[in-house]
KOLGU-4560 file (N, C-alpha, C; in nm, 3 decimals, padded with zeros to 5 digits):
<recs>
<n_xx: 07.588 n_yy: 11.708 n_zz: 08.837 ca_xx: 07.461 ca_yy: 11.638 ca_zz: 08.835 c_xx: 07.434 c_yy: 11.565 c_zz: 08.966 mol: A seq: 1 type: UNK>
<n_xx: 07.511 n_yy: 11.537 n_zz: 09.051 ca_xx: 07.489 ca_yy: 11.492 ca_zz: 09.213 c_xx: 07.406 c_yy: 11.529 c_zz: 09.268 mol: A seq: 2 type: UNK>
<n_xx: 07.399 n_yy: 11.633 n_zz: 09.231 ca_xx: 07.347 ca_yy: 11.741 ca_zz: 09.351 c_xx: 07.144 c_yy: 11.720 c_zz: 09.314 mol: A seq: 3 type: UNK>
<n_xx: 07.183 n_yy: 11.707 n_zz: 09.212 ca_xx: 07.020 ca_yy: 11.628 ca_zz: 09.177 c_xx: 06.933 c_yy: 11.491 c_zz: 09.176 mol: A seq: 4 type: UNK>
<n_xx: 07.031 n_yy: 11.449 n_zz: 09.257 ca_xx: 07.012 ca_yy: 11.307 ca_zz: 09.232 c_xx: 06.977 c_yy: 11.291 c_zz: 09.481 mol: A seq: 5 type: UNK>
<n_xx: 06.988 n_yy: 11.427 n_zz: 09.558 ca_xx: 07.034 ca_yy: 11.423 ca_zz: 09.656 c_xx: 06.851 c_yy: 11.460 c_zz: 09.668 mol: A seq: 6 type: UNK>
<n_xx: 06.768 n_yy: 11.374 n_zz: 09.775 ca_xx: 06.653 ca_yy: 11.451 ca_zz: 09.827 c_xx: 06.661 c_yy: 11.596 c_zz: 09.878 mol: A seq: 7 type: UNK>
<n_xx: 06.596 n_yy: 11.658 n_zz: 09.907 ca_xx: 06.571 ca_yy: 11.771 ca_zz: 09.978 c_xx: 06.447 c_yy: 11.793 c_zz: 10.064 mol: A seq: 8 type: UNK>
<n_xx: 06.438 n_yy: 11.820 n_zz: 10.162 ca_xx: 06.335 ca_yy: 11.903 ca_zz: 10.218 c_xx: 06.303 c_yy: 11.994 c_zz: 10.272 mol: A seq: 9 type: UNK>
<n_xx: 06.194 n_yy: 12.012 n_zz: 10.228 ca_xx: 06.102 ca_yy: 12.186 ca_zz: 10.225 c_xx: 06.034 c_yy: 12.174 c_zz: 10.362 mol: A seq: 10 type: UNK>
<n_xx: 06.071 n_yy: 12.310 n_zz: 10.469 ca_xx: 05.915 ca_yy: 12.308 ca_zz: 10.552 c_xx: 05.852 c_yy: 12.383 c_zz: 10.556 mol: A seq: 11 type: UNK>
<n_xx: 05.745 n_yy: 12.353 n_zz: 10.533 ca_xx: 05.606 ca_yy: 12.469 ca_zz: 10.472 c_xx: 05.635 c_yy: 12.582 c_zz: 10.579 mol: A seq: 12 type: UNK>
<n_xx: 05.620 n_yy: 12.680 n_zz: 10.557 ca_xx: 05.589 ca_yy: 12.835 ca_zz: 10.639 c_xx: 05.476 c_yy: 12.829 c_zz: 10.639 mol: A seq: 13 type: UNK>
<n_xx: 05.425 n_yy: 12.813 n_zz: 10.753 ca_xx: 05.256 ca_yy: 12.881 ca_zz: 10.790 c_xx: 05.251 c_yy: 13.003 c_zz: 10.877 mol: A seq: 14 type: UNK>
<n_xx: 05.147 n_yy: 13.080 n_zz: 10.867 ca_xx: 05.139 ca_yy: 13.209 ca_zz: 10.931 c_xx: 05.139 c_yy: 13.150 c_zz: 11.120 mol: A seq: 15 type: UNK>
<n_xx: 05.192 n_yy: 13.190 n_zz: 11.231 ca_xx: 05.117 ca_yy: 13.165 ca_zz: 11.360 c_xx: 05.006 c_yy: 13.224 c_zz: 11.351 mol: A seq: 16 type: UNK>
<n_xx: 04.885 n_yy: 13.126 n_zz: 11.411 ca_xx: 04.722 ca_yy: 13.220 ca_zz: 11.446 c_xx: 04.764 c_yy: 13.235 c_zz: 11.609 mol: A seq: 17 type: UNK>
<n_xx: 04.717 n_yy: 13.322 n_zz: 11.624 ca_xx: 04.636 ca_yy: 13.385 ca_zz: 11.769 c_xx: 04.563 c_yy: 13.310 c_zz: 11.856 mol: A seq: 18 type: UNK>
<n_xx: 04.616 n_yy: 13.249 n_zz: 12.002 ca_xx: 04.540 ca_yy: 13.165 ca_zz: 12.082 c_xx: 04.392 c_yy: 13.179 c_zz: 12.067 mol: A seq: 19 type: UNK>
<n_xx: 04.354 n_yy: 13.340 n_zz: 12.024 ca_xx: 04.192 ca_yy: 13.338 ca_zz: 12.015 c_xx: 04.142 c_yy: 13.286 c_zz: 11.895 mol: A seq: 20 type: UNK>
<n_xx: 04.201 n_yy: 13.266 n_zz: 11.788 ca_xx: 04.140 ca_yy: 13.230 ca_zz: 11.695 c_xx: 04.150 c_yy: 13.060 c_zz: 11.696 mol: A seq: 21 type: UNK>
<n_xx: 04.267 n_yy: 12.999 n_zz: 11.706 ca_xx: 04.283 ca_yy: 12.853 ca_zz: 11.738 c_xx: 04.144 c_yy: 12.780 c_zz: 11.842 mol: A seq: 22 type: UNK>
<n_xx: 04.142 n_yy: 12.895 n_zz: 11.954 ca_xx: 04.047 ca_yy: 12.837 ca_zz: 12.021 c_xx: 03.893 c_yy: 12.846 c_zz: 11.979 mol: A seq: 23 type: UNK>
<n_xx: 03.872 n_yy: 12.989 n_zz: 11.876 ca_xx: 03.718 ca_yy: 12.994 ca_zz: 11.818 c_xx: 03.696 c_yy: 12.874 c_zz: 11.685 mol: A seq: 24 type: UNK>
<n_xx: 03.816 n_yy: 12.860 n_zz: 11.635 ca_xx: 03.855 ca_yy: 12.726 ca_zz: 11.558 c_xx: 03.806 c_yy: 12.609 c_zz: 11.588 mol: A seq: 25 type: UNK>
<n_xx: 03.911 n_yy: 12.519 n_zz: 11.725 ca_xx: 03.843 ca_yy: 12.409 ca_zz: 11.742 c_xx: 03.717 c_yy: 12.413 c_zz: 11.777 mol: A seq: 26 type: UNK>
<n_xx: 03.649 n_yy: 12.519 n_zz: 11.876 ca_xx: 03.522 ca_yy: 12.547 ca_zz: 11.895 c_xx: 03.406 c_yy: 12.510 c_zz: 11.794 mol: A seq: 27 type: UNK>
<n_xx: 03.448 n_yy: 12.597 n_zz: 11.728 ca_xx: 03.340 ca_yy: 12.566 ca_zz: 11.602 c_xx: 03.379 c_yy: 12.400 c_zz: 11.511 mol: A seq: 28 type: UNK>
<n_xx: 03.480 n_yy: 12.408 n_zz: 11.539 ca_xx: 03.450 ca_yy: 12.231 ca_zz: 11.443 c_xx: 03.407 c_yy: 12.108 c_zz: 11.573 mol: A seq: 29 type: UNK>
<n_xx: 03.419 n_yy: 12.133 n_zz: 11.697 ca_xx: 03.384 ca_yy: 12.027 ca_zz: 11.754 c_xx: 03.233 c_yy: 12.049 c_zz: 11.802 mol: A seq: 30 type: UNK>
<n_xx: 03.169 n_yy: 12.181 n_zz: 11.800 ca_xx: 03.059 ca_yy: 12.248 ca_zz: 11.801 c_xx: 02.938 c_yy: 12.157 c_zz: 11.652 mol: A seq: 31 type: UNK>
<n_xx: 02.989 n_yy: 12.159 n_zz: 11.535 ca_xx: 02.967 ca_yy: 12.133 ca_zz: 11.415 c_xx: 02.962 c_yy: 11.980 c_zz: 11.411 mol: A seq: 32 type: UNK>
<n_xx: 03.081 n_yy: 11.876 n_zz: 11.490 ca_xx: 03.044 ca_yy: 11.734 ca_zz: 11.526 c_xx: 02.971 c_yy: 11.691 c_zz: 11.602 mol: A seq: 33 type: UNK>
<n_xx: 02.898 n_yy: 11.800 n_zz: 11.675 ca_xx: 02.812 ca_yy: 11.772 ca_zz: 11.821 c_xx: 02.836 c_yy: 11.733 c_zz: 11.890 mol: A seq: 34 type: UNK>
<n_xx: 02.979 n_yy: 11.781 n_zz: 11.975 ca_xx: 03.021 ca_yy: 11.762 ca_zz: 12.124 c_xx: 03.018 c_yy: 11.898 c_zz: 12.165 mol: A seq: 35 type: UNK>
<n_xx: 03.034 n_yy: 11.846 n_zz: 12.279 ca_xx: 02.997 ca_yy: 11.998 ca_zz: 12.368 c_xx: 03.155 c_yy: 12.086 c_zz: 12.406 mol: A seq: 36 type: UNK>
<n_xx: 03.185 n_yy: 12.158 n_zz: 12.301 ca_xx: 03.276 ca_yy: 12.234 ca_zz: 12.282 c_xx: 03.387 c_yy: 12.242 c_zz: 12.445 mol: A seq: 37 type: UNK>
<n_xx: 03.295 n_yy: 12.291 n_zz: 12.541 ca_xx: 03.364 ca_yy: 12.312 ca_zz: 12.637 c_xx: 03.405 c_yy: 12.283 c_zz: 12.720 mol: A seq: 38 type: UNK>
<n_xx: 03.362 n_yy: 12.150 n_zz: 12.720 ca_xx: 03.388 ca_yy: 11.989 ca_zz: 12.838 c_xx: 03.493 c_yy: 11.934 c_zz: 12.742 mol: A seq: 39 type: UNK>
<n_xx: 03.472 n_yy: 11.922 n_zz: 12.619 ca_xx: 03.586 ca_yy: 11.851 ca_zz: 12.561 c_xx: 03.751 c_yy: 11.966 c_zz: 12.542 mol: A seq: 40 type: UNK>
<n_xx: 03.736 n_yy: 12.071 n_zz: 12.560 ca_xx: 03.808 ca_yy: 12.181 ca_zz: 12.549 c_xx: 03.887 c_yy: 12.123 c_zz: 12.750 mol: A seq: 41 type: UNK>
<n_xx: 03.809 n_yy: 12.200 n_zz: 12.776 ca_xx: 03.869 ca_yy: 12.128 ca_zz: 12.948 c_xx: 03.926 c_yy: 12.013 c_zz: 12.976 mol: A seq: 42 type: UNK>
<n_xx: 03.872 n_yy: 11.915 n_zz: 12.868 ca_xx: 03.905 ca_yy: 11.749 ca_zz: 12.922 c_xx: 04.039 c_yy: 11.782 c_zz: 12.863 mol: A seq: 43 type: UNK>
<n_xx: 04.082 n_yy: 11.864 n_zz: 12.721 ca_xx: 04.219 ca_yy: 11.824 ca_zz: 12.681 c_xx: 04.306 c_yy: 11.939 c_zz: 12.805 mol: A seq: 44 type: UNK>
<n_xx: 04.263 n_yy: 12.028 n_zz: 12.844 ca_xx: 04.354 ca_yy: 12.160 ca_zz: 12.882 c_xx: 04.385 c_yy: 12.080 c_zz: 13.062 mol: A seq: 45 type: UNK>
<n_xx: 04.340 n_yy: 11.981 n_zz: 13.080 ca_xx: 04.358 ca_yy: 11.966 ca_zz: 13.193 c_xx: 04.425 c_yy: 11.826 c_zz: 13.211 mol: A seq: 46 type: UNK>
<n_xx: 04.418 n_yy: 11.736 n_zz: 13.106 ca_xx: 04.454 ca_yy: 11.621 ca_zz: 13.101 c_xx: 04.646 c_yy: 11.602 c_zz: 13.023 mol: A seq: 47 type: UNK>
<n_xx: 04.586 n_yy: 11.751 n_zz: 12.901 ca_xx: 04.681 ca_yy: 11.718 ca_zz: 12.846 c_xx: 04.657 c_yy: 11.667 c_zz: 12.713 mol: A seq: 48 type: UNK>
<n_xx: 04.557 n_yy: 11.514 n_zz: 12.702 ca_xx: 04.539 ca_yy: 11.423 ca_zz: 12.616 c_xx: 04.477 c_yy: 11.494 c_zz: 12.505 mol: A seq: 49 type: UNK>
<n_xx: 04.534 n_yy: 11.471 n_zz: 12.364 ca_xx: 04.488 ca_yy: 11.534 ca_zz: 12.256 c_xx: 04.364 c_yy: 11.460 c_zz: 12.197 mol: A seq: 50 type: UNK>
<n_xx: 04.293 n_yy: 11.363 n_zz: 12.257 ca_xx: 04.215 ca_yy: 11.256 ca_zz: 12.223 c_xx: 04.076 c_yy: 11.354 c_zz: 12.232 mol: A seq: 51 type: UNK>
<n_xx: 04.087 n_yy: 11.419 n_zz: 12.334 ca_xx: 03.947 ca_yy: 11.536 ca_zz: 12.353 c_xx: 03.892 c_yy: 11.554 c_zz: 12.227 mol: A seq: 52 type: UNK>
<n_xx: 03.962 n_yy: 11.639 n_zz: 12.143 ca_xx: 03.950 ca_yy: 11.691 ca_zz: 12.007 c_xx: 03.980 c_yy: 11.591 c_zz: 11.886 mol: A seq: 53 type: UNK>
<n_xx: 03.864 n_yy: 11.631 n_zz: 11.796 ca_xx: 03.889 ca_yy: 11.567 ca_zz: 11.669 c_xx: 03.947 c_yy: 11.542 c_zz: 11.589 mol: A seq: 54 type: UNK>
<n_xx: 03.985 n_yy: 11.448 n_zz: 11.522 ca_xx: 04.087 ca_yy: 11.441 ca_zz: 11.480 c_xx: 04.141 c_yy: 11.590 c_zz: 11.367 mol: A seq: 55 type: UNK>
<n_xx: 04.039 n_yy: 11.604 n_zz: 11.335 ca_xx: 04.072 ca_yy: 11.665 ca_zz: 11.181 c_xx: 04.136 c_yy: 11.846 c_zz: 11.267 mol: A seq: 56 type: UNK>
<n_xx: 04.084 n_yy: 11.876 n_zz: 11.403 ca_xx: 04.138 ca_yy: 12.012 ca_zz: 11.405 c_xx: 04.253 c_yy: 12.011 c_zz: 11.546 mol: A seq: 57 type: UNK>
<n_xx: 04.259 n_yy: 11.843 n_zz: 11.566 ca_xx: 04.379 ca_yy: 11.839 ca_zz: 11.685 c_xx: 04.465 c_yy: 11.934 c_zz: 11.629 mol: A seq: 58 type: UNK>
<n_xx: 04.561 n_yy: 11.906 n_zz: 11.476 ca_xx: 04.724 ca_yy: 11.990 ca_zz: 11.505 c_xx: 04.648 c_yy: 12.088 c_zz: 11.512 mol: A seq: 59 type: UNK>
<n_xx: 04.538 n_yy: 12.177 n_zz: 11.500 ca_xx: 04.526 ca_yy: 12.314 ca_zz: 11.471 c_xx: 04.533 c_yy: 12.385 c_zz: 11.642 mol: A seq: 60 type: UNK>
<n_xx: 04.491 n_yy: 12.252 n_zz: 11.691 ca_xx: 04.482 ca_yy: 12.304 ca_zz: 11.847 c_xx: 04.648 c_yy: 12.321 c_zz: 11.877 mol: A seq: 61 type: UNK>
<n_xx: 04.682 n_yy: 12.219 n_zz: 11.827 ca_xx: 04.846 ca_yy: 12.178 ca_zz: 11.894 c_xx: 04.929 c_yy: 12.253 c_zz: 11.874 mol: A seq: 62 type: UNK>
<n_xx: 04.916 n_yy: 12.369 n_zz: 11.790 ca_xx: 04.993 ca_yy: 12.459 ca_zz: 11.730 c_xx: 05.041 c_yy: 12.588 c_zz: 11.818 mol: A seq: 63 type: UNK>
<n_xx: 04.930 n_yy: 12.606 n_zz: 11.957 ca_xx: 04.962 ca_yy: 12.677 ca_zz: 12.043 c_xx: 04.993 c_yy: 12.569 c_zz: 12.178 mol: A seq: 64 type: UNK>
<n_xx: 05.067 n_yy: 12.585 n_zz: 12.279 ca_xx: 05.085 ca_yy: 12.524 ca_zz: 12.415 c_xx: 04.982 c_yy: 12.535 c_zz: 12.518 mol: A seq: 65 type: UNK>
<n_xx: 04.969 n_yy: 12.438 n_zz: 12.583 ca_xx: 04.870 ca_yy: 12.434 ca_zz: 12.715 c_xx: 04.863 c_yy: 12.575 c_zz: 12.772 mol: A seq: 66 type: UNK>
<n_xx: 04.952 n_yy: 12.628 n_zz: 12.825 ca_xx: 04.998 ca_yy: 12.749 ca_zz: 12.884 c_xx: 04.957 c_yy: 12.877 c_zz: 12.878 mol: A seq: 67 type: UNK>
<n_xx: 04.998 n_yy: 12.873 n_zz: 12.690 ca_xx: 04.939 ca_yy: 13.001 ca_zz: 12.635 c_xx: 04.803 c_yy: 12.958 c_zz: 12.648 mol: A seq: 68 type: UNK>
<n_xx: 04.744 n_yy: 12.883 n_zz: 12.595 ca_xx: 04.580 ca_yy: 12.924 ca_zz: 12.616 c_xx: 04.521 c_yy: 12.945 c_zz: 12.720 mol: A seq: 69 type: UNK>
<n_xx: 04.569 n_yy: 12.869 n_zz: 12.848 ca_xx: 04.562 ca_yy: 12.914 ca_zz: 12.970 c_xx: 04.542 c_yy: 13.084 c_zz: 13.006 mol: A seq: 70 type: UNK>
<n_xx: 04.664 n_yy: 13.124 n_zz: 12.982 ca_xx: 04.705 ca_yy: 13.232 ca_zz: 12.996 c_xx: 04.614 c_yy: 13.316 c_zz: 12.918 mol: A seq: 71 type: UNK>
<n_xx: 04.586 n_yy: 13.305 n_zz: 12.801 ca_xx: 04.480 ca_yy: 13.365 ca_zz: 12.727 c_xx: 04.332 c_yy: 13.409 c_zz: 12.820 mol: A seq: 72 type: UNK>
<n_xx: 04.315 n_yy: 13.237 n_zz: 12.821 ca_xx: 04.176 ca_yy: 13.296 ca_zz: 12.898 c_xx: 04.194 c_yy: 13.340 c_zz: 13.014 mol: A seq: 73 type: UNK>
<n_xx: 04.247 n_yy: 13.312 n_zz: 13.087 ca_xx: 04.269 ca_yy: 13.412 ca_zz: 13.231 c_xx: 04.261 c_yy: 13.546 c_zz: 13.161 mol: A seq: 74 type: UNK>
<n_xx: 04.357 n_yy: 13.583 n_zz: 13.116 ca_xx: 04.382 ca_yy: 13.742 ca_zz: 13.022 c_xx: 04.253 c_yy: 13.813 c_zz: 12.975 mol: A seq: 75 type: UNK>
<n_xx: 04.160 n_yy: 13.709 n_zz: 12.911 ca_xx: 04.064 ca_yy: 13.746 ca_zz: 12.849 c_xx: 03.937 c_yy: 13.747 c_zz: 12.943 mol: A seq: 76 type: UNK>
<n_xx: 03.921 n_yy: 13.668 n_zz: 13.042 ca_xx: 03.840 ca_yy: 13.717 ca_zz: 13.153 c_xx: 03.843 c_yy: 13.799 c_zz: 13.270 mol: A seq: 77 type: UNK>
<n_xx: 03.972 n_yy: 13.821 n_zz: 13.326 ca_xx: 03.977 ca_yy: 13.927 ca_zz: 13.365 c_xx: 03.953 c_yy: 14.071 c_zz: 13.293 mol: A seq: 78 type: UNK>
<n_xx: 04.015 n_yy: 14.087 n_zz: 13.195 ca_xx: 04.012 ca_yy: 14.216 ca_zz: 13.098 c_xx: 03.842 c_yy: 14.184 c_zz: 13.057 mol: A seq: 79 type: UNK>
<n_xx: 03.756 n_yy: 14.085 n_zz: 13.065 ca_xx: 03.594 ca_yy: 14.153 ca_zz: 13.066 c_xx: 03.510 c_yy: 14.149 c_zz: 13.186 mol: A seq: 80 type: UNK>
<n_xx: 03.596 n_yy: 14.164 n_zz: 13.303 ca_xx: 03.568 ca_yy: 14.154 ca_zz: 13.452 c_xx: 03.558 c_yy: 14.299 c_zz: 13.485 mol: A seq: 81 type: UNK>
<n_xx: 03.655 n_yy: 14.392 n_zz: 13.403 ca_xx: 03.744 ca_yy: 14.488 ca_zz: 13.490 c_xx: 03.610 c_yy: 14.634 c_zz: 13.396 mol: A seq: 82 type: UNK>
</recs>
């Protein structure tokens, strides 16, 4: 009976999303609060500071790294350059 009496914890499994979808994500919810999606998108990707974004879809942003999204959009504008 010890062994029930001992907490445990669970950590949720969530699926990873796709830098493109994270980013059409916060888009649309900070789009929907009426800031201007892409100044506040820049203010965090360049600062760092998670304060840019709202509260309610910061972790959703946080879930991918500065880097990768970086890397994304470079990726994704060149490949509609070419």
């Amino acid at each position: 009976m010890s062994g029930m009496q001992e907490t445990r914890l669970f950590e949720a499994v969530s699926q990873p999303q796709s830098v493109g979808t994270v980013l059409r994500t916060v888009f649309l919810a900070l789009e929907e609060k009426g800031y201007d999606p892409v100044s506040q998108m820049v203010g965090y990707l360049l600062s760092g500071d998670p304060t840019y974004i709202t509260r309610d879809v910061r972790s959703i942003l946080r879930t991918v790294e500065r880097d990768e999204i970086l890397e994304e959009l470079i990726r994704s504008y060149l490949t509609a350059q070419a």
